[in-house]
N, C-alpha and C positions, 0 to 999 in steps of 0.2 A: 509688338515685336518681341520675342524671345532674347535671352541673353545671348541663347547662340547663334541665333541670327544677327544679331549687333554686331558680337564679335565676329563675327567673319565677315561683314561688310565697312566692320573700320581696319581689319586685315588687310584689306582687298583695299582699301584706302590709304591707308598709309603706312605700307611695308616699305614698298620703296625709298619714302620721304628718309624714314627712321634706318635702311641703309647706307644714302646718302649721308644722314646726320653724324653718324658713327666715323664713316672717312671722311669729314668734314672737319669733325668736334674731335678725333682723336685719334685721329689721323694715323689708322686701321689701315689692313689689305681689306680689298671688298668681301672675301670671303670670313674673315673675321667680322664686320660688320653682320653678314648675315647670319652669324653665329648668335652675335649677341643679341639681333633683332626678335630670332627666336627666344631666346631668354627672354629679351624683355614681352613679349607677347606671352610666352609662357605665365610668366608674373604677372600681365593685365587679367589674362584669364583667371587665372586665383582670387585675381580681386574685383572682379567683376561684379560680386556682389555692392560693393562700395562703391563703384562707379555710378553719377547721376545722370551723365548727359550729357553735360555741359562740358563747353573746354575741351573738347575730345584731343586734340594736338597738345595744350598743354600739359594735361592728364599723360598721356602717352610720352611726352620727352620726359618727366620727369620720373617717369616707372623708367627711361631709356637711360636718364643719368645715372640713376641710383645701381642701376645691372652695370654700367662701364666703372663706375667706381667699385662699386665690390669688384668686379674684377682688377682692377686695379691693386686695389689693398692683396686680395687672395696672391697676387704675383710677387707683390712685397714682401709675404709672409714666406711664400715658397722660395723666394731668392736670400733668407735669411738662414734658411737650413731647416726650419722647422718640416716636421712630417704630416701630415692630415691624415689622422684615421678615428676613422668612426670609435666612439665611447665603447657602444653596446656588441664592439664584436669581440670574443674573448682571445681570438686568433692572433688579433691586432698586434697586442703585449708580448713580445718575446720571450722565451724561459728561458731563465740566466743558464751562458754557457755553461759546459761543463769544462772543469778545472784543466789544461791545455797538459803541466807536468805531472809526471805521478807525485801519489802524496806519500808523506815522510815512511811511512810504512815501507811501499815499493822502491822507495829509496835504497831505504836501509836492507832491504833484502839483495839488490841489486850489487850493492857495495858490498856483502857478505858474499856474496856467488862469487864476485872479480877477488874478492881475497883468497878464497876458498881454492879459486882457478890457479894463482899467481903463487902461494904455498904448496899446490900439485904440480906445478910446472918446475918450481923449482926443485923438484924431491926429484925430476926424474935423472936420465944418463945425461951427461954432457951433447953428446951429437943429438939423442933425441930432443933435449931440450929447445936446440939451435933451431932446427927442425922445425919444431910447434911454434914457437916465435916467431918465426919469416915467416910460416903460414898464416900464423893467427893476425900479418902485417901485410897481409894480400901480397904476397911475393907469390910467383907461379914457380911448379916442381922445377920449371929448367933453372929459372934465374934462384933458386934456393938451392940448387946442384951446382950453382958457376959460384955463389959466392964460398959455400963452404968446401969447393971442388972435389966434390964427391957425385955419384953418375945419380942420374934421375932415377932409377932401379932404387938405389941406395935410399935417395930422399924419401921416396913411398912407402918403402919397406919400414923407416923411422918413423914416418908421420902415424902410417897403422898403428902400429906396436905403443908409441905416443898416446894416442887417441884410447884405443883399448884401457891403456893402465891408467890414462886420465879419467875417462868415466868409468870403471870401476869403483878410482879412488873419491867421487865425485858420487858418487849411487844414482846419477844421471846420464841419461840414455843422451840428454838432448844440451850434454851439458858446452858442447862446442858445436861451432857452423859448421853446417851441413857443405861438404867437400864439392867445388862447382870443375873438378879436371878429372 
């Protein structure tokens, strides 16, 4: 008799038993049993070379313990936070994010731009000044025409003229947001 004849006739012998043993011993849904029965058959097969004959039932619960305990433990390990990933794959290992703030460099350029802005703002006229501040504060042309009670014509005509002398003074084209009225 071949190995693989064996194993398919103690298959055919006691798969049932060893899904009963599973919702028996550990009190599984049936379909988990059948899960692990396969595992543990999986694992008789592998070791089939070591198998002598004898014992065939006790042989076979105790490949059926050893597969419900590993699983066991494997659930303990997955319920503790750990990750399971393979050694040999190089995907596995995350590359450390990249840095979320800019770094001091863009800082400091950034802070040099808002100064740069905040000394041209204030060089310019009184009304255009007013003007470029409620825009640059998300006010819309009306509600910057009601507070400083001058017409929405008025407000526009300042914000231009504003804006013009700002990026000139500023040698930036893109040196303020882009106008959404």
């Amino acid at each position: 008799m071949t190995n693989d004849d064996r194993f398919q006739a103690l298959y055919r012998k006691y798969y049932k038993r060893m899904v009963r043993f599973y919702v028996l011993s550990f009190r599984v849904t049936e379909e988990d049993a059948e899960e692990l029965t396969q595992d543990a058959f999986f694992r008789f097969l592998e070791a089939m070379d070591e198998y002598r004959g004898d014992a065939e039932w006790a042989y076979l619960e105790t490949i059926a313990r050893n597969v419900a305990y590993n699983r066991i433990r494997s659930q303990k390990t997955a319920k503790r936070g750990a990750e399971m990933i393979d050694i040999h794959d190089r995907n596995a290992i995350p590359e450390p994010a990249a840095p979320v703030e800019p770094d001091y460099a863009q800082r400091e350029e950034t802070v040099l731009r808002s100064k740069r802005l905040r000394d041209a703002i204030a060089a310019l006229p009184l009304g255009s000044r007013e003007c470029i501040q409620l825009w640059l504060n998300e006010f819309t042309y009306d509600e910057i025409a009601k507070f400083l009670k001058i017409s929405v014509d008025a407000v526009k005509s300042r914000l231009r003229d504003a804006k013009k002398i700002l990026r000139a003074r500023l040698g930036d084209p893109n040196a303020l947001p882009e106008d959404e009225e």
